[in-house]
C-alpha positions as CSV (number, residue, x, y, z in Angstrom):
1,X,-35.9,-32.0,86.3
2,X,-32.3,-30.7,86.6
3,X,-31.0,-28.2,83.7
4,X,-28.1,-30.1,81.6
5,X,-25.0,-27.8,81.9
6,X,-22.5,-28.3,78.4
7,X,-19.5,-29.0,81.0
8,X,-16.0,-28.8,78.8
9,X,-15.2,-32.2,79.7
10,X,-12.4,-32.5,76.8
11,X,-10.0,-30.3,78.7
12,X,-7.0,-31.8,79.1
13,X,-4.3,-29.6,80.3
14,X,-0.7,-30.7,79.9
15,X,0.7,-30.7,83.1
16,X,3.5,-28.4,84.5
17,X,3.6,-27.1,80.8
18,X,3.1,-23.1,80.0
19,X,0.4,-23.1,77.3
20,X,0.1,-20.1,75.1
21,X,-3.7,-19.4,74.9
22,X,-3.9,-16.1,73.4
23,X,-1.6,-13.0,73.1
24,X,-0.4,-11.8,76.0
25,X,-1.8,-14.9,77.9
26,X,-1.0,-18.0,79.2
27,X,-1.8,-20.9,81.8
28,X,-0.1,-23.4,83.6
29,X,-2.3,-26.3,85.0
30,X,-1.2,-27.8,89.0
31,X,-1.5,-31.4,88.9
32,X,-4.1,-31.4,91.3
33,X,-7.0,-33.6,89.6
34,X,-10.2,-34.6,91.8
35,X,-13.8,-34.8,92.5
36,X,-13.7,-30.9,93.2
37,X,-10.8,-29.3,91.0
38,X,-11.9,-31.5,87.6
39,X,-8.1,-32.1,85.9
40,X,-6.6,-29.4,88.5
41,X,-6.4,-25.8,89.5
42,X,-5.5,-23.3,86.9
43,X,-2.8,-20.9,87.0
44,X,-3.1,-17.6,84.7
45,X,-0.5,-15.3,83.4
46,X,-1.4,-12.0,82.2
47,X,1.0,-9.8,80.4
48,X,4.3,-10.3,78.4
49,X,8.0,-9.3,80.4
50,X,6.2,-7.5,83.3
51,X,3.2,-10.4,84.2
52,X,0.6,-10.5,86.7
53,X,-0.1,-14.5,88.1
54,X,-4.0,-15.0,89.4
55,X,-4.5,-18.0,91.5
56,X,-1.1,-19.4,92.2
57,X,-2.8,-22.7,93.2
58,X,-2.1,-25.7,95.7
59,X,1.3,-25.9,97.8
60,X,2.9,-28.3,95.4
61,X,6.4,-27.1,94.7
62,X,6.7,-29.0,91.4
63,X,3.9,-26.4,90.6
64,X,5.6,-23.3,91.9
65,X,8.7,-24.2,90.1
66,X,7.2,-25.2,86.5
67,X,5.6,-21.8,86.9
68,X,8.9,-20.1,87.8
69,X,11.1,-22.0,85.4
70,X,8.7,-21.6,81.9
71,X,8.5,-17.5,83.1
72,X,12.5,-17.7,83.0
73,X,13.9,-13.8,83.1
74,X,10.4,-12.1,82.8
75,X,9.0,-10.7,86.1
76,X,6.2,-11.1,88.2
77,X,5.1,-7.9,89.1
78,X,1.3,-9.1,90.8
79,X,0.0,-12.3,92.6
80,X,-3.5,-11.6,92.3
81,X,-5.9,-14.4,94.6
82,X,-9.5,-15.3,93.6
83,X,-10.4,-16.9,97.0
84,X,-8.5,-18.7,99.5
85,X,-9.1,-22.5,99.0
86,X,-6.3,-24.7,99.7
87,X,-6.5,-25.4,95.7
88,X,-5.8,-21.8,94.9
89,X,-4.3,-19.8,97.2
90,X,-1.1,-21.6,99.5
91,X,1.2,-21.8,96.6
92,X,1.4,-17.4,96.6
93,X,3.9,-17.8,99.7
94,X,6.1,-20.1,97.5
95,X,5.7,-17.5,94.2
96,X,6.2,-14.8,96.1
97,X,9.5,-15.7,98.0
98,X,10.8,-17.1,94.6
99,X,9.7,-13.8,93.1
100,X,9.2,-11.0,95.3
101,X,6.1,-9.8,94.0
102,X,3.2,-8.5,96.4
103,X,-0.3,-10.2,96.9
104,X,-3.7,-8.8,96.4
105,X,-7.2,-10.6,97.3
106,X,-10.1,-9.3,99.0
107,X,-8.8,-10.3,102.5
108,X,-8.3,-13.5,104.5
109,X,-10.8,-16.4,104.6
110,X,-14.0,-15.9,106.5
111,X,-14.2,-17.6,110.3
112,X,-16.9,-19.2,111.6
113,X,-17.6,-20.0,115.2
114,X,-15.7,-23.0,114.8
115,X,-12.7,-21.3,112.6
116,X,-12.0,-21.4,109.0
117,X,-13.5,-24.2,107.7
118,X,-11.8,-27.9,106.3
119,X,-10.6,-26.3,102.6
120,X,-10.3,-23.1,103.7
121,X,-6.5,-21.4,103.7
122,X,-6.1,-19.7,107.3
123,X,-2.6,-18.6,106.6
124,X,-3.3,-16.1,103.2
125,X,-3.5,-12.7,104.2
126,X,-3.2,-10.1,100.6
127,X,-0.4,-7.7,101.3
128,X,-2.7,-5.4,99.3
129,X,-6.5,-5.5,99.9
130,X,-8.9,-4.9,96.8
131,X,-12.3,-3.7,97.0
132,X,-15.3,-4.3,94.5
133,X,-13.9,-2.5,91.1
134,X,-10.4,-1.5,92.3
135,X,-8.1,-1.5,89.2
136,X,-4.7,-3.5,88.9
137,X,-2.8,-1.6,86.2
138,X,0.7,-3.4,85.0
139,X,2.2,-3.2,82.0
140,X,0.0,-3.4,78.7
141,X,-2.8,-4.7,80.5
142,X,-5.4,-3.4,83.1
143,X,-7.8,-5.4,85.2
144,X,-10.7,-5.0,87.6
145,X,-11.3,-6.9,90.3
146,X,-15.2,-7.7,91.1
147,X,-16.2,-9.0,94.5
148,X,-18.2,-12.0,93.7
149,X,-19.1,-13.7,97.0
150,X,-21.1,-16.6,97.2
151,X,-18.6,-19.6,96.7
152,X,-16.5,-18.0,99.6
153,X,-17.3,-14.5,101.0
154,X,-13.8,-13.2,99.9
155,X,-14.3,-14.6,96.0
156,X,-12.8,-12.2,93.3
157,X,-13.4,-12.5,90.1
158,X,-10.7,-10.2,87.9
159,X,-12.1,-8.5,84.3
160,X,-9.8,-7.7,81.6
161,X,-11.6,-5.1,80.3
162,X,-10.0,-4.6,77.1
163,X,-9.8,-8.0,76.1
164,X,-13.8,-8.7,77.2
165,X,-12.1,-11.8,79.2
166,X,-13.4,-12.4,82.4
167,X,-11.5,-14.8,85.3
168,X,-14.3,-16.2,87.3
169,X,-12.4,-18.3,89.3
170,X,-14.6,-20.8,91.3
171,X,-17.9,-18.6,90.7
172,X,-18.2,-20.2,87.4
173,X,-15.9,-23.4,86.6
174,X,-15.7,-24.8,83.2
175,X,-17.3,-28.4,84.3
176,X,-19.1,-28.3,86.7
177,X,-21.1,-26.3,89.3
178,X,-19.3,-24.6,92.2
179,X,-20.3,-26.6,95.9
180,X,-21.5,-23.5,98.4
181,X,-21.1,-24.6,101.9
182,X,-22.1,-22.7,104.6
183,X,-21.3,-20.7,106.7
184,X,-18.7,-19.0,104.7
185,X,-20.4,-19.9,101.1
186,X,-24.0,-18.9,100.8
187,X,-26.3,-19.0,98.4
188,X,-28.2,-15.6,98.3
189,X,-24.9,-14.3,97.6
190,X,-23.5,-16.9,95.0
191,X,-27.0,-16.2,92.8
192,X,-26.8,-12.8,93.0
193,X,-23.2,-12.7,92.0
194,X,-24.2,-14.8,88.7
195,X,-26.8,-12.1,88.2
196,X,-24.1,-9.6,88.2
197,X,-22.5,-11.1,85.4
198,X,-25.9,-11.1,83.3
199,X,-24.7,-7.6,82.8
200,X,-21.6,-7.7,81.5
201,X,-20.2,-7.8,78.1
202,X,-17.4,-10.3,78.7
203,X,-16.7,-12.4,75.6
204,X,-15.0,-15.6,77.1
205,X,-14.3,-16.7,80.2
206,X,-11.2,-18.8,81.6
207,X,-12.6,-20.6,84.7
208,X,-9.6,-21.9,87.0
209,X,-11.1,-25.5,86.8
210,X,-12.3,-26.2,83.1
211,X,-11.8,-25.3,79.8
212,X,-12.7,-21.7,78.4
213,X,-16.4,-20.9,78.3
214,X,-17.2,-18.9,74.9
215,X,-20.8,-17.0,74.4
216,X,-20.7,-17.0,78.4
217,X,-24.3,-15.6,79.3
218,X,-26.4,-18.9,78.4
219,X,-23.7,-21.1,80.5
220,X,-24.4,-18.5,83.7
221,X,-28.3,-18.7,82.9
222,X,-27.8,-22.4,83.1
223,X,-26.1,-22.0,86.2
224,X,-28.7,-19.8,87.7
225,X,-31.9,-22.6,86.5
226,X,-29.8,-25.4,87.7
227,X,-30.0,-23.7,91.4
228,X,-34.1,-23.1,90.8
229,X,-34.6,-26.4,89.9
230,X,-32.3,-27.5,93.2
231,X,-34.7,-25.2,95.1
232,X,-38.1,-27.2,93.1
233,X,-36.6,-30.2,94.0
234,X,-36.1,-29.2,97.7
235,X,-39.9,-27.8,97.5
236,X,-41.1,-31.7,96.0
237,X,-39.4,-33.3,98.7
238,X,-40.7,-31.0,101.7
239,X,-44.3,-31.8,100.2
240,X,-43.6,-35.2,100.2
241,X,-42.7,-35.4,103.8
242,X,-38.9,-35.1,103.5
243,X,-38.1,-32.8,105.8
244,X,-34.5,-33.5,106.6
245,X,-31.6,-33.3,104.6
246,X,-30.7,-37.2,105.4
247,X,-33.9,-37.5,103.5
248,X,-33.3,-35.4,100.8
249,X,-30.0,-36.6,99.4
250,X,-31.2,-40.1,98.5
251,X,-33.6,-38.4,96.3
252,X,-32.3,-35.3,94.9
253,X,-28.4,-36.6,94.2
254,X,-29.7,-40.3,93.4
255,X,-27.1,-39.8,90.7
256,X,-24.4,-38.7,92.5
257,X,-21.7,-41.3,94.1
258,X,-22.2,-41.6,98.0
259,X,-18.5,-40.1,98.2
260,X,-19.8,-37.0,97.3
261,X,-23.1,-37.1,99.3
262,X,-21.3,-34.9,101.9
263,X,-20.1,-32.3,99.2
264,X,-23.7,-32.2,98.7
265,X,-24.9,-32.3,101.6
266,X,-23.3,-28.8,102.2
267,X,-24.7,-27.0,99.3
268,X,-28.5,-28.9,100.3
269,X,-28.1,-27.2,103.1
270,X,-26.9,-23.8,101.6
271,X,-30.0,-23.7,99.3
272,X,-31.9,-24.8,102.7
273,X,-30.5,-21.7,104.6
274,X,-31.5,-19.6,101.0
275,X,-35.4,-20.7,101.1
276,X,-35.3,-20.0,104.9
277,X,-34.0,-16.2,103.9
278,X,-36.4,-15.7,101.3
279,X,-39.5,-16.6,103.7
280,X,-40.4,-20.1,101.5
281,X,-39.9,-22.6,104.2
282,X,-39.4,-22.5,107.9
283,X,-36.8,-24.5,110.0
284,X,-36.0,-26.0,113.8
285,X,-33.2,-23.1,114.3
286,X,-30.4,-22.7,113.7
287,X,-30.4,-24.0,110.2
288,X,-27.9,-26.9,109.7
289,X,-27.7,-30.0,108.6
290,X,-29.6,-32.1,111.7
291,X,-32.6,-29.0,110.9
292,X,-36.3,-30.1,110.5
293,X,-37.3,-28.1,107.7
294,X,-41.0,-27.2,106.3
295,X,-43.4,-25.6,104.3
296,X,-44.7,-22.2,105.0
């Protein structure tokens, strides 16, 4: 049986609107709603006069100037990218000709043999490239930037140290589980990632889709048994003769809308590729979604 995840499914954000959430921090909300950004993409500003902006969001220029206007004469000093989904990355071009400030992330988006996949931004490259716990200092605050892969290989999440917030950006949302789709997005890495954060003494976190996530560590072990109990589920179904994913979606996501079978579909397959790693199951190579997979 699945784990029940308490999803924030209150969060209503007031679009186009600066909200004040705590001193020295603030959000602004893209109107962006959907079956994989909840109400919409996120947009954090860190700092007071001299502000750092993580995950400028979508290419919607009512967005980028909302932002820009509610700022008014304070200045942007960093454009700081979690991951480069078309929901959270495109609108930096726009911010930073508007604002002249200089982008960091951990590099483009990952290619496959087929190029960067549908969602993926092909055009974001950082003009400053950050490594696992590399330091953005601006004024009156300090972050550190984590390299979280799993959700995309190039995923960031940024630590505010002093505050014990944490920006997890798409590794953990406020609503819902983060889809992992292969080749880019895998599994192994996504878990271990959410171990990572089993060790760390953040406080709260503000997810860029979702409301805040107080007393964090039980939400990310939640996330973590959700993914075993995918994996049992997979295990049920390979002993019961399913041994495609066509024949594992109808079971598994019975209570998910056929719209977002294919969604599914993709992270069936990256928790496929995940028991193939680990030696659990055997598959027809290469691993994708037409595979025959089995019991060791």
């Amino acid at each position: 049986m699945a784990t029940v995840i308490p999803f924030d499914r209150d969060f209503e954000p007031p679009y186009g609107v600066i909200e004040r959430l705590a001193p020295g921090l603030r959000r602004i909300v893209a109107r962006n709603p959907g079956p994989f950004t909840f109400r919409g993409t996120a947009t954090f500003i860190v700092g007071e006069g001299d502000v750092a902006v993580i995950d400028p969001g979508p290419d919607l220029p009512d967005h980028v100037a909302g932002l820009v206007a509610g700022l008014g004469d304070e200045k942007v000093t960093h454009i700081l990218v979690t991951h480069t989904h078309l929901d959270h990355s495109p609108a930096a071009a726009a911010l930073k000709a508007a604002t002249g400030a200089p982008t960091y992330g951990f590099g483009p988006h990952g290619r496959g043999l087929d190029g960067v996949e549908a969602g993926g931004d092909a055009d974001f490259v950082p003009d400053v490239t950050l490594g696992d716990r590399d330091m953005i200092k601006g004024s009156g605050w300090q972050l550190e930037a984590l390299h979280t892969p799993g959700h995309t290989s190039n995923h960031l999440a940024f630590a505010w140290p002093d505050r014990k917030i944490l920006f997890p950006g798409d590794l953990v949302m406020g609503w819902s589980t983060s889809v992992i789709s292969p080749p880019d997005g895998n599994m192994g890495d996504y878990l271990r990632s959410l171990i990572r954060l089993l060790d760390r003494d953040d406080e709260i976190y503000w997810p860029t889709h979702g409301g805040p996530i107080r007393n964090p560590k039980p939400f990310v072990e939640a996330f973590i048994a959700h993914r075993r109990d995918r994996e049992d589920e997979i295990l049920a179904c390979l002993r019961n003769g399913q041994e495609t994913i066509a024949d594992m979606i109808p079971v598994i996501y019975a209570d998910v809308p056929p719209a977002l079978h294919g969604a599914a579909a993709r992270s069936l397959l990256a928790a496929l590729i995940h028991l193939v790693e680990t030696g659990t199951i055997w598959c027809s190579a290469p691993a994708d979604e037409e595979s025959i997979y089995r019991l060791r």
